[in-house]
C-alpha positions in Angstrom: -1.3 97.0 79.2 0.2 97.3 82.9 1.7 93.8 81.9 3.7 95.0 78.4 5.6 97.8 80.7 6.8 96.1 83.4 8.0 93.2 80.6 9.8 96.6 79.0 11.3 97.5 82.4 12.5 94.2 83.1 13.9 93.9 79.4 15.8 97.0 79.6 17.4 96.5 83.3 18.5 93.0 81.7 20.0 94.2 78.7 21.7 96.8 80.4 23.2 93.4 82.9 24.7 92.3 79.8 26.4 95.7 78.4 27.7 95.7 82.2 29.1 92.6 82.5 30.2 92.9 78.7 32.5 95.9 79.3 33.8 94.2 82.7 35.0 91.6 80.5 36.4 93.4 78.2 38.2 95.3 81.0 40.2 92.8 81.9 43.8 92.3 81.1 46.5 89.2 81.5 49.9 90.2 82.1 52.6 87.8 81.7 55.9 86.7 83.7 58.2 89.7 83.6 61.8 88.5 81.7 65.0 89.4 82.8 66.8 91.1 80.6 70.2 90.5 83.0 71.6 87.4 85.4 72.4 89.7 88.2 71.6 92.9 89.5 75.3 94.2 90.6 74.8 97.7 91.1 77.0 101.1 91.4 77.0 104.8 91.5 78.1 104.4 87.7 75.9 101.7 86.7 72.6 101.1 87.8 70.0 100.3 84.6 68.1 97.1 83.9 65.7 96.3 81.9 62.5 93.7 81.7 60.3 92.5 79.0 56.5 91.2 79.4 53.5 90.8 77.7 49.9 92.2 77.7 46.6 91.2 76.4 44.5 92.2 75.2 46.3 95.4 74.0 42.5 97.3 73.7 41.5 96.9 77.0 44.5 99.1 78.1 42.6 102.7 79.4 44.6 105.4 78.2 45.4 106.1 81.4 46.7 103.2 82.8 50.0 103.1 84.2 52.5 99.6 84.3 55.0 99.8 87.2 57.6 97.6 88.5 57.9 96.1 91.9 60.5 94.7 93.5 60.3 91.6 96.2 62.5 92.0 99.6 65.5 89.8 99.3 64.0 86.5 100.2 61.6 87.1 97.7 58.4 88.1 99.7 56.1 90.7 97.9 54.3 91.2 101.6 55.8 95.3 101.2 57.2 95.5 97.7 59.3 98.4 96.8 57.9 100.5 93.4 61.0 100.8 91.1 59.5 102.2 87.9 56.5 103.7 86.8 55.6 104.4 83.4 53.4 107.7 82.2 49.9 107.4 82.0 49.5 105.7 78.1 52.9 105.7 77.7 52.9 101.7 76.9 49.8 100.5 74.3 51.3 97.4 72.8 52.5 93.9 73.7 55.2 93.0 74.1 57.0 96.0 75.8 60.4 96.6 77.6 61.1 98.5 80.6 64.3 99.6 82.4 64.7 100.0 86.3 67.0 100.9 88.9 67.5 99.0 92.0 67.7 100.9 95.6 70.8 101.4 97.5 70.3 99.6 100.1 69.8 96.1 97.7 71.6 93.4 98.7 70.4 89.5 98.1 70.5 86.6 96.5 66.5 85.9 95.9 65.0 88.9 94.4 62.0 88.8 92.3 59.8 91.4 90.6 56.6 91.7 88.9 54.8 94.0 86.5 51.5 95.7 87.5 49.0 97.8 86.0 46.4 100.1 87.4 43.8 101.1 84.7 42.9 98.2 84.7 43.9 96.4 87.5 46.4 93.7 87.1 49.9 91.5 88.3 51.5 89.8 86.7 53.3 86.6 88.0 56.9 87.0 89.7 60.2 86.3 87.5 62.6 83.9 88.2 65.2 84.7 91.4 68.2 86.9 90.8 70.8 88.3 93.0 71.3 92.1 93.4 73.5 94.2 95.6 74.2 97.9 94.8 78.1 98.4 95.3 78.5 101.7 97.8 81.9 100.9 98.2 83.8 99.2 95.5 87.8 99.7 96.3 90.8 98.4 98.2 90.7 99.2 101.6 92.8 98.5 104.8 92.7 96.8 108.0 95.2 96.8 110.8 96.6 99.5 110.0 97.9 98.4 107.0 100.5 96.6 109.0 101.0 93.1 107.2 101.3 90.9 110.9 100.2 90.5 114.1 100.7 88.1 117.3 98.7 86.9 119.8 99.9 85.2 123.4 98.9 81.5 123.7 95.7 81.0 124.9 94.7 84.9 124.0 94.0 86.0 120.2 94.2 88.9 118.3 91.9 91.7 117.1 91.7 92.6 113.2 89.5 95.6 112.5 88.5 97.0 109.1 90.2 100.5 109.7 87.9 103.7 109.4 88.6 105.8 107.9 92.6 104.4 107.9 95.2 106.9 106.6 95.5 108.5 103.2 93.1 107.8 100.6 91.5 104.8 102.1 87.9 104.2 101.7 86.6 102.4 104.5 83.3 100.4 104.3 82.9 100.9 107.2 81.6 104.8 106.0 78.6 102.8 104.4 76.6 102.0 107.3 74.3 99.3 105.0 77.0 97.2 104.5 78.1 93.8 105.5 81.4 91.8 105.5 82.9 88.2 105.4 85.9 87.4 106.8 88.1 84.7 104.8 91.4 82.7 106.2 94.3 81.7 102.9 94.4 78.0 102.5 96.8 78.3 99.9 97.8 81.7 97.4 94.6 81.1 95.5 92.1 80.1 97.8 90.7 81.0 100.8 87.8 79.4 103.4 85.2 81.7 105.1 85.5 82.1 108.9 83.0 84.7 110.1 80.8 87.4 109.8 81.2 91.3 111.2 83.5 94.3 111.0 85.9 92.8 113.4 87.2 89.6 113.9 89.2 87.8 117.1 91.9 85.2 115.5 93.2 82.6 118.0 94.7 80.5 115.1 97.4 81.5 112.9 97.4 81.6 109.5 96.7 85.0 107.0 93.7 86.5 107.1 91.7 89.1 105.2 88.1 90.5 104.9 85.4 91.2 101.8 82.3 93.6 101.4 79.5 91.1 101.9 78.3 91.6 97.5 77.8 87.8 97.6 78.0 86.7 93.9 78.4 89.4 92.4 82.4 90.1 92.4 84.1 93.0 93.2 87.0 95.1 94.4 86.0 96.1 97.9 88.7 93.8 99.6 91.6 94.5 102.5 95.2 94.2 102.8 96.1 90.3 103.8 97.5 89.7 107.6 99.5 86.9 108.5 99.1 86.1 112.5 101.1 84.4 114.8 101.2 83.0 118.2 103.9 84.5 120.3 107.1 81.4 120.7 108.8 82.0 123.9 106.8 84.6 124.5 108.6 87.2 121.8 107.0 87.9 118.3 107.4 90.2 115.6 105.7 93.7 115.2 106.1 94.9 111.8 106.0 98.2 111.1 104.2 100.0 108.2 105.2 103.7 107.1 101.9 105.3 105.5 103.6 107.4 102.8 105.9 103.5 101.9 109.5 103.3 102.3 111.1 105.2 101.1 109.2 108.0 101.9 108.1 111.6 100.4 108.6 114.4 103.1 107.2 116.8 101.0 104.1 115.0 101.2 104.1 115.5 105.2 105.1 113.3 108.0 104.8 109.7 107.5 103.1 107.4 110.0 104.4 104.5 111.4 101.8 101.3 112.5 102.7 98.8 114.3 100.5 95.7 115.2 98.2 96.2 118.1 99.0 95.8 121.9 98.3 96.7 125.4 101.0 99.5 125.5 103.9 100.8 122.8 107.4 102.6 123.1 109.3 103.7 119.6 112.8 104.1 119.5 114.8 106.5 116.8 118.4 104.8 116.0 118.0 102.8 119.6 117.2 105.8 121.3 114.0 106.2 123.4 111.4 108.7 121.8 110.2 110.5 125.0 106.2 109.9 124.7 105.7 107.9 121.5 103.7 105.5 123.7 101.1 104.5 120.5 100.5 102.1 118.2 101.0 104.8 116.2 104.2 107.4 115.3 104.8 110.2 112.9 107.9 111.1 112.0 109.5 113.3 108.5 112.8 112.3 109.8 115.1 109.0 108.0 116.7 106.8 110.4 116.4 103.2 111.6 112.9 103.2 114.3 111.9 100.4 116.6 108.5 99.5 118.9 108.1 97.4 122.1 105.1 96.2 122.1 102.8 94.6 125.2 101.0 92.0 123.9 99.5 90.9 127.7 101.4 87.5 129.1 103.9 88.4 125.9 105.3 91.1 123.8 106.8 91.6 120.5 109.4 93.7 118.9 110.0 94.9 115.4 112.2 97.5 113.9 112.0 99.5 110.3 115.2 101.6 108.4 112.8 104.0 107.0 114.8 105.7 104.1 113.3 109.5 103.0 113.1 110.4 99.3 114.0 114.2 99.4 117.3 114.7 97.3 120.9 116.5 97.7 122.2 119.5 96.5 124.7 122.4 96.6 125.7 125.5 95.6 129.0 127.2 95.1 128.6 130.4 96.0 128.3 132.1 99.4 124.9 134.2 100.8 127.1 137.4 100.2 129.0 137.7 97.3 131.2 140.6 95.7 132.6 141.0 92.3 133.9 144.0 90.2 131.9 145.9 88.2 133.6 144.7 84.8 133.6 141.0 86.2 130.7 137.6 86.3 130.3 135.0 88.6 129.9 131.7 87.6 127.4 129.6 89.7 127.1 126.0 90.0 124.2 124.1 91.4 124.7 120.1 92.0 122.1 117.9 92.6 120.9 114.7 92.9 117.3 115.2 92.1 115.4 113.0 89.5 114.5 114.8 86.2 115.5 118.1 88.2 114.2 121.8 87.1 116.1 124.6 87.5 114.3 128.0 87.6 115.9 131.4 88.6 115.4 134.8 89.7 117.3 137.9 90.0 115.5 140.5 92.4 112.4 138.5 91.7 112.2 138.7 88.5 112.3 135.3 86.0 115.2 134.4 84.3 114.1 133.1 81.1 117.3 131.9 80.0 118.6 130.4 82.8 117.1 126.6 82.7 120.1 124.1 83.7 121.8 124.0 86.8 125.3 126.5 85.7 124.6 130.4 85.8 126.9 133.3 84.6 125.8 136.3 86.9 127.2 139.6 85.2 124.6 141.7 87.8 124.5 143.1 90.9 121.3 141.8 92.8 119.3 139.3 95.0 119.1 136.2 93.4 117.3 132.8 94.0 117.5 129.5 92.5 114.9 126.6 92.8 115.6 123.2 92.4 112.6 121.5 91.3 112.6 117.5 91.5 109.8 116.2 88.7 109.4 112.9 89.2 109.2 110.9 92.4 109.3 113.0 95.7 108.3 116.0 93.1 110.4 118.1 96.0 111.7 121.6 95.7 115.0 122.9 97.6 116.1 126.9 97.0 119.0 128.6 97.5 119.2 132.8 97.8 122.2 134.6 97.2 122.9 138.5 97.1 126.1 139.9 95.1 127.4 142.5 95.7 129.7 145.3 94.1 133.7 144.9 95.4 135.1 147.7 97.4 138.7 147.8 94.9 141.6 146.9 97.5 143.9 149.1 96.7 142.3 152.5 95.1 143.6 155.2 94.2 144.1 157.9 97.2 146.1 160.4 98.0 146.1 161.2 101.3 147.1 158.3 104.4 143.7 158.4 106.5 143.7 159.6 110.2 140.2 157.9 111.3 138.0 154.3 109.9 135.1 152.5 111.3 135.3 149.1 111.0 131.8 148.4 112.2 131.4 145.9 109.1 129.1 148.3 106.9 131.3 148.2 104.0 132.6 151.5 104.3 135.5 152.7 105.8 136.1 149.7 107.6 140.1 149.7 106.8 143.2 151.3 106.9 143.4 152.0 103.4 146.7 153.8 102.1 148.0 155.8 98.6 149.5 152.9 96.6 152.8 153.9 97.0 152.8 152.5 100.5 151.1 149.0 100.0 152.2 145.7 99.0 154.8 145.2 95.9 156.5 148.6 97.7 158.8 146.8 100.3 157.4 149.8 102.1 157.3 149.0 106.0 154.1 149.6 108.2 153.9 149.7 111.8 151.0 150.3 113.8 150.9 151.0 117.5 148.7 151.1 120.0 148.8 154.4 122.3 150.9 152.7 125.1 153.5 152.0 122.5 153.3 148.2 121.5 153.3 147.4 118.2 150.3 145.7 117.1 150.9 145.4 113.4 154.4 145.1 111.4 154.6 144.1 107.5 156.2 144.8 104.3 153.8 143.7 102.0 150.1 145.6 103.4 146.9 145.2 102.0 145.2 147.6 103.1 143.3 144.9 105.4 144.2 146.5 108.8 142.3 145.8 110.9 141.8 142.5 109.8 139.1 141.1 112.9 137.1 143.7 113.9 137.7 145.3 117.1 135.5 146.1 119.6 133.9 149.4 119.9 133.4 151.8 122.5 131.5 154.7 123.1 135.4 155.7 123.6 137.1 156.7 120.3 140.3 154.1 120.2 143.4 156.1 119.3 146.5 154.2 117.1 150.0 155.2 115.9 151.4 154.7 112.6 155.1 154.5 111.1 155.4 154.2 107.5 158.9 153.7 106.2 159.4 153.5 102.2 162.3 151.5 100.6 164.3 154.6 100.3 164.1 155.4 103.7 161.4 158.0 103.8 159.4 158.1 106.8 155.1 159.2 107.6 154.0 159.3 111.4 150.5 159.9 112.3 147.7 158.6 114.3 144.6 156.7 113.6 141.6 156.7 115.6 139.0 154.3 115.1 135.4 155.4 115.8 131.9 153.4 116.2 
């Protein structure tokens, strides 16, 4: 009887063996070699999805809360500290064959990337895939080195330093902001090709010949590439210094001052129309002025020389009218604006207020007030030039009076400031006017007056200035009086 049990016990611990190793069997999952659903990885901020296909079986020993993730190799391959770059949710993928998209890190960049697909419940990797190449693009644009400036010189036995520029002027986006990045530097064998000379942000040339510098991407292409420089080695120990102006030639002075760069050197001095600029000693000059400017530059056992007309882009213009302006009440003013602006606006304003109507260059002015005109230049420069202008009511030359004035202050307010008599007396009379001063010299004679006396103004006192007067009409009739001019 003790015999039957333990031959029970034995059976059951055995068949409970095989349910074990039955389910651990049944665990167990093959995943195949990821496919690549791309050639190359060539990443950027606007594009960065890729996808993979794979296979499974069997598709029942999948737990419902497995999860397949992606893994991506360093760049030589090497799975020693992959990098996760997709996980899927828990059950989220039951059947085989299934496709997954990933995104690869910003700091990617390599020829002999691999990935592989794993699992956790249960546990299982698949083989690698094939190599691919994969660099995520920080920087993908033009940018400048040297300043921009297309040349440079070196003296015979020294060389010459090109450096990416960072950040450069204007808009240029310098690689050099993207600290992950690498660059090849490439010398022109001819206009269509080009042989690689180094490695590095800088680069010393002791050979002549053009040069220029890529964003290391390897092969995957792009547009992160400089400006080309030709070098040259100094002949009898003079070469050229170009000069480049930042905001190009000619140049926008609306836009600010431009900068002129010149090729680099020991020590500089710029010149404006051959004369010396008092401390413009750097490679670099600003200006918002045209004219023709020139650099000396040191170069070491040489120097160079170079000289730019630099042309500006703001445009010409007049007006016909003066500041101060004075017209009748029953009269207009025509005013005419001139200018050589392209596609030019004209806006105006009288005491600040729009004109609506007044669009083209020609105004007729029929009001007394402030006004303002702005040219606006629309295409180009896109520069604005404004004239303001103020008219005025006339004081009427000859009005009406009756009386001959004894006193006038010509202190320029616009009253009172002549001598102004009844009509009778003034021009078209043949009436005679003397005026004299109080010693007796005659300071004023005519037969034709204007009531324009006195016709500069004269200087004031705190003294009242006392005058004499001698009116003689055509028949002989004869006024006396005196005229004192006050401050």
């Amino acid at each position: 009887m003790l015999f039957l049990t333990t031959a029970k016990r034995l059976l059951c611990v055995v068949s409970f063996l095989v349910f074990f190793l039955q389910e651990q069997v049944t665990a167990q999952i093959v995943i195949g070699t990821p496919n690549l659903g791309f050639s190359q990885a060539c990443a950027s901020e606007s594009f960065n999805t890729y996808s993979t296909t794979f296979i499974f079986s069997p598709e029942s020993s999948v737990s419902s809360a497995n999860q397949f993730s992606i893994e991506l190799s360093d760049a030589d391959g090497d799975f020693s500290s992959p990098t996760t770059v997709f996980i899927s949710a828990a059950g989220a993928i039951t059947t085989s064959p299934a496709t997954l998209d990933f995104s690869i890190p910003e700091d990617t960049a390599g020829e002999n990337y691999r990935i592989r697909i794993k699992s956790s419940a249960p546990n299982a990797t698949s083989s690698r895939s094939v190599p691919f190449a994969a660099y995520f693009k920080s920087q993908d644009s033009p940018f400048t080195i040297n300043n921009l400036v297309s040349t440079g010189a070196y003296c015979t036995g020294g060389s010459y330093l090109l450096t990416i520029d960072n950040p450069g002027s204007g808009s240029n986006d310098s690689p050099l902001l993207y600290p992950n990045l690498t660059f090849k530097w490439y010398k022109e064998t001819s206009q269509t090709t080009s042989v690689f000379v180094a490695d590095g942000p800088t680069l010393a040339v002791n050979s002549e010949g053009t040069y220029f510098v890529e964003t290391n991407y390897g092969s995957c292409t792009s547009d992160s590439f400089s400006n080309r420089v030709t070098i040259s080695e100094a002949v009898a120990g003079e070469a050229n210094a170009t000069i480049a102006s930042s905001l190009g030639n000619p140049f926008c002075p609306e836009q600010g001052a431009t900068t002129l760069n010149t090729i680099g050197g020991n020590s500089y001095q710029w010149y404006k129309d051959g004369v010396i600029i008092p401390d413009a000693t750097n490679q670099m000059y600003q200006t918002i002025e045209s004219g023709t400017y020139s650099v000396q530059v040191n170069l070491g056992d040489c120097s160079a020389s170079g000289s730019i007309d630099l042309e500006s882009e703001i445009f010409d213009s007049s007006i016909n009218v003066n500041e101060v302006n004075q017209i009748l009440s029953d009269e207009s003013l025509m005013v005419f604006v001139t200018t050589t602006a392209n596609s030019p606006e004209f806006v105006w304003y009288k005491d600040d207020v729009l004109i609506d109507t007044a669009t083209d260059g020609t105004y007729e002015a029929t009001e007394f007030g402030n006004y303002k005109v702005i040219i606006n230049e629309t295409v180009g420069c896109e520069a604005s030039i404004e004239y303001n202008f103020i008219i005025q009511e006339a004081q009427d030359p000859f009005p009406d009076i009756e009386n001959i004035p004894n006193v006038i202050s010509p202190n320029g307010d616009g009253i009172n400031d002549t001598w102004v008599l009844p009509a009778a007396y003034v021009t078209g009379t043949n009436t005679e006017v003397k005026i004299l001063d109080e010693r007796g010299q005659l300071v004023f004679h005519t037969i034709a007056y204007e009531n324009n006396w006195p016709e500069n103004q004269v200087e004031l006192t705190s003294i009242n200035v006392l005058y004499y007067y001698i009116i003689t009409t055509q028949n002989s009739e004869t006024k006396k009086g005196s005229i004192t001019i006050v401050k």
